[in-house]
KOLBAKE-228475 format. One record per residue (C-alpha): residue number from 1; residue in three letters; x, y, z. Coordinates in pm, 1 decimal. Last residue first. Layout:
<nodes>
+-----+-----+----------+----------+----------+
|   k |   r |        x |        y |        z |
+-----+-----+----------+----------+----------+
| NUM | ALA |        X |        Y |        Z |
...
+-----+-----+----------+----------+----------+
</nodes>
This chain:
<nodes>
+-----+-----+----------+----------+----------+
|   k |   r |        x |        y |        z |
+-----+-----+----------+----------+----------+
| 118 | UNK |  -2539.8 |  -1029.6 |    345.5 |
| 117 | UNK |  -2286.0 |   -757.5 |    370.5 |
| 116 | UNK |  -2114.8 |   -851.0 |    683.4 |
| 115 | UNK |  -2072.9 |  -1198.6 |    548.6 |
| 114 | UNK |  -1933.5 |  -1026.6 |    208.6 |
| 113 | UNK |  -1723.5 |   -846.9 |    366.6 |
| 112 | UNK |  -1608.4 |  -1077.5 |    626.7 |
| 111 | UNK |  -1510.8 |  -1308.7 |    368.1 |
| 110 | UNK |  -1364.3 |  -1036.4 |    178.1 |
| 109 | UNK |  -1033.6 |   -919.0 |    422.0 |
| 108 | UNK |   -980.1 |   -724.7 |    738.2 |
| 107 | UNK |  -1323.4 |   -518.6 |    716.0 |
| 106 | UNK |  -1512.0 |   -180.6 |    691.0 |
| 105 | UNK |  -1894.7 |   -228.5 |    621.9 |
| 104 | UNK |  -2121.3 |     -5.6 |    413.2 |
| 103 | UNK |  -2423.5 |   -162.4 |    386.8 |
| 102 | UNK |  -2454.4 |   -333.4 |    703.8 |
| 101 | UNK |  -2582.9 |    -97.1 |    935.2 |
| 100 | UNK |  -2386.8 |   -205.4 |   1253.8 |
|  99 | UNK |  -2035.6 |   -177.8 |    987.7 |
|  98 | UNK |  -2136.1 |    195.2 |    916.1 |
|  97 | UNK |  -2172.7 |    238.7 |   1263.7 |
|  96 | UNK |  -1840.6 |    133.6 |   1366.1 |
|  95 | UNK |  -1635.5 |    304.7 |   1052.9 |
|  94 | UNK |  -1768.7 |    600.5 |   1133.7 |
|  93 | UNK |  -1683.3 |    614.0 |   1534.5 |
|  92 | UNK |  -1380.2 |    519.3 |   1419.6 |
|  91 | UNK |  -1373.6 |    809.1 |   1194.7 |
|  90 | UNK |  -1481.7 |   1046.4 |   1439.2 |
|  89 | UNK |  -1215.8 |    902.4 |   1650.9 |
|  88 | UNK |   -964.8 |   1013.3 |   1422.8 |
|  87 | UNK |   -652.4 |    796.0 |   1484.4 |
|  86 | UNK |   -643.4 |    565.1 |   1187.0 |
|  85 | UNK |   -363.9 |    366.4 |   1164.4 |
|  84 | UNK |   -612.7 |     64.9 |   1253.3 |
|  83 | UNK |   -807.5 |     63.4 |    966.2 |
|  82 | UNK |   -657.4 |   -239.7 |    842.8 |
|  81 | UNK |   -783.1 |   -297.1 |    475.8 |
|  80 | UNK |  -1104.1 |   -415.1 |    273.7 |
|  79 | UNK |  -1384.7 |   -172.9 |    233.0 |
|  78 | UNK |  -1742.5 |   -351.3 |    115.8 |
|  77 | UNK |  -1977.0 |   -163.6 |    -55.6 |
|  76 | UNK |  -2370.4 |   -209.4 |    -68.9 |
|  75 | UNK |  -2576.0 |    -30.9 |   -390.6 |
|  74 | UNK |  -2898.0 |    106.0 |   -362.2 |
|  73 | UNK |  -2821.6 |    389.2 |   -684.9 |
|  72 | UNK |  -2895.1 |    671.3 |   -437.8 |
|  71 | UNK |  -2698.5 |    511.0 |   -127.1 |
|  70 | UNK |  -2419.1 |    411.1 |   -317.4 |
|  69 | UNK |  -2438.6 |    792.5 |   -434.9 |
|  68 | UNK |  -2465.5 |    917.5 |   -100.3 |
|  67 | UNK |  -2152.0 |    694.1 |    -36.0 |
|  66 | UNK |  -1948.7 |    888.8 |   -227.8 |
|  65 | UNK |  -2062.9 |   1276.2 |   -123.8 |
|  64 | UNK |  -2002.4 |   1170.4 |    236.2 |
|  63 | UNK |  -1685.7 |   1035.6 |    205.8 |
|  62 | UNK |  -1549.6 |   1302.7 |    -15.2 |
|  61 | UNK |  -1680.3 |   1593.8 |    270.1 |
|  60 | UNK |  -1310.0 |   1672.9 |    339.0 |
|  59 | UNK |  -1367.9 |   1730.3 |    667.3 |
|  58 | UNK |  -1434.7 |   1333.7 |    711.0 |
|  57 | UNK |  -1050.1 |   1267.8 |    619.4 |
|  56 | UNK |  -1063.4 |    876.7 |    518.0 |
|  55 | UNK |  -1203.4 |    961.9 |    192.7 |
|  54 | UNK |   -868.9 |   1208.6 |    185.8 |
|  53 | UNK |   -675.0 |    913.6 |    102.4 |
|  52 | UNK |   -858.9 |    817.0 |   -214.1 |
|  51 | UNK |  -1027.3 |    508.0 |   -205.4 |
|  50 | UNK |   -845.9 |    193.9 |   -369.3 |
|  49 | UNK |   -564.9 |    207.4 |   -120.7 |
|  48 | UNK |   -844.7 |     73.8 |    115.7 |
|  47 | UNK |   -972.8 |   -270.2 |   -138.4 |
|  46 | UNK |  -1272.4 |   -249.5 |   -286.4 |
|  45 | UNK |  -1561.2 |   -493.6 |   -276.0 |
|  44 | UNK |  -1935.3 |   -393.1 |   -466.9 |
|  43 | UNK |  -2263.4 |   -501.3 |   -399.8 |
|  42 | UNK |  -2544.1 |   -460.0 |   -638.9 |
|  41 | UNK |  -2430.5 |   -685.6 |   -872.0 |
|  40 | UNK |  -2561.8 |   -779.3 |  -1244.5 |
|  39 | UNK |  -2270.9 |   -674.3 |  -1496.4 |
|  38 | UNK |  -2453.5 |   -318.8 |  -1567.9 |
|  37 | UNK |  -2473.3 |   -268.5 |  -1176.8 |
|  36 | UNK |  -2143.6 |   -264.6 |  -1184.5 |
|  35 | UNK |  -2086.4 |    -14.4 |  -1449.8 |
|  34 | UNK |  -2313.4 |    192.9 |  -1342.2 |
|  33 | UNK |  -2172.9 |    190.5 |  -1005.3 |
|  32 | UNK |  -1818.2 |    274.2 |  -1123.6 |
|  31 | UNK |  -1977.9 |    561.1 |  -1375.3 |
|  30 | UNK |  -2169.0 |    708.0 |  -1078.0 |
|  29 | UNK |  -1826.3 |    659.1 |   -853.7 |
|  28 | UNK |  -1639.9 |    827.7 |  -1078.2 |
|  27 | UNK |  -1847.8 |   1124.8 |  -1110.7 |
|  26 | UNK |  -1870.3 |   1119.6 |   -755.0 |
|  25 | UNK |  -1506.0 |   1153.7 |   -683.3 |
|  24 | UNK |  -1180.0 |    959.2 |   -530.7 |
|  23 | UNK |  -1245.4 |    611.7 |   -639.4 |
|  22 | UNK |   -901.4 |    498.5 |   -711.2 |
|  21 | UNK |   -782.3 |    211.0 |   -956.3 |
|  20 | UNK |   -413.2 |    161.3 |   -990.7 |
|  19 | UNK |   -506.8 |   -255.1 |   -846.0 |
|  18 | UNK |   -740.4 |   -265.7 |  -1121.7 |
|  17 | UNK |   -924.0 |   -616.4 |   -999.7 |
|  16 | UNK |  -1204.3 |   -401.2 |   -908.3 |
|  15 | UNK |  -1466.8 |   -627.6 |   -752.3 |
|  14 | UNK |  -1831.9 |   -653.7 |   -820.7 |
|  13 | UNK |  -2039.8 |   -905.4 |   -612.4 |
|  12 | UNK |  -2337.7 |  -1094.8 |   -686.0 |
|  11 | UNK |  -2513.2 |  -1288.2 |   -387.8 |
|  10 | UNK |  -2602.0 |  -1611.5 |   -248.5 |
|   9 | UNK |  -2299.4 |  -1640.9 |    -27.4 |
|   8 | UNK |  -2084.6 |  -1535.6 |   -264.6 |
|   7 | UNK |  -2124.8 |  -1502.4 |   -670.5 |
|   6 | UNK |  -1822.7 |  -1288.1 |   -863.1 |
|   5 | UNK |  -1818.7 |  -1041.2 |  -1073.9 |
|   4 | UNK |  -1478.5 |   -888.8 |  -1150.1 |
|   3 | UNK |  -1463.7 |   -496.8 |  -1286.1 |
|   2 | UNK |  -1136.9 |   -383.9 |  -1494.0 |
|   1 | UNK |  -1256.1 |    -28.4 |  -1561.5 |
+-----+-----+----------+----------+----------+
</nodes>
């Protein structure tokens, strides 16, 4: 895993440089977190295409199962893409709250992330 650490706004962020990276299961996402936390953050940035597709399909449960396990290990993640293809209003709905809460926020690019995240 090819992992950045980086310091912003008074905290340590994790961010996978591997552009063919995809977090599509919660084994992954165990050993992603570990990994992170490893290096010192707690917070970590991904970019959309770095999620699998069907993370973005709430049926599919993937969602769900992923960020339990941010939620289990106390860890804050940080989306980066335009979510505005995105038709499913249960989604949108989603992607609202989880930005209100502040530890999972959806956002245009990093700064916001990591302001949103703070």
């Amino acid at each position: 895993m090819d992992i950045s650490i980086t310091n912003n706004y008074g905290k340590t962020y994790a961010r996978m440089s591997d552009a063919a990276f995809r977090l599509e299961d919660v084994q992954t996402t165990v050993e992603l977190l570990m990994n992170c936390s490893y290096q010192g953050a707690d917070i970590l940035i991904l970019d959309q295409n770095q999620l699998h597709p069907d993370f973005f399909d709430l049926k599919t449960g993937i969602a769900g199962e992923i960020l339990q396990k941010f939620s289990t290990y106390q860890f804050k993640m940080g989306v980066i893409g335009d979510f505005s293809s995105y038709t499913s209003k249960a989604l949108r709905d989603f992607i609202y709250e989880s930005n209100q809460q502040g530890r999972i926020v959806f956002t245009l690019n990093e700064e916001d992330a990591c302001k949103l995240l703070d």
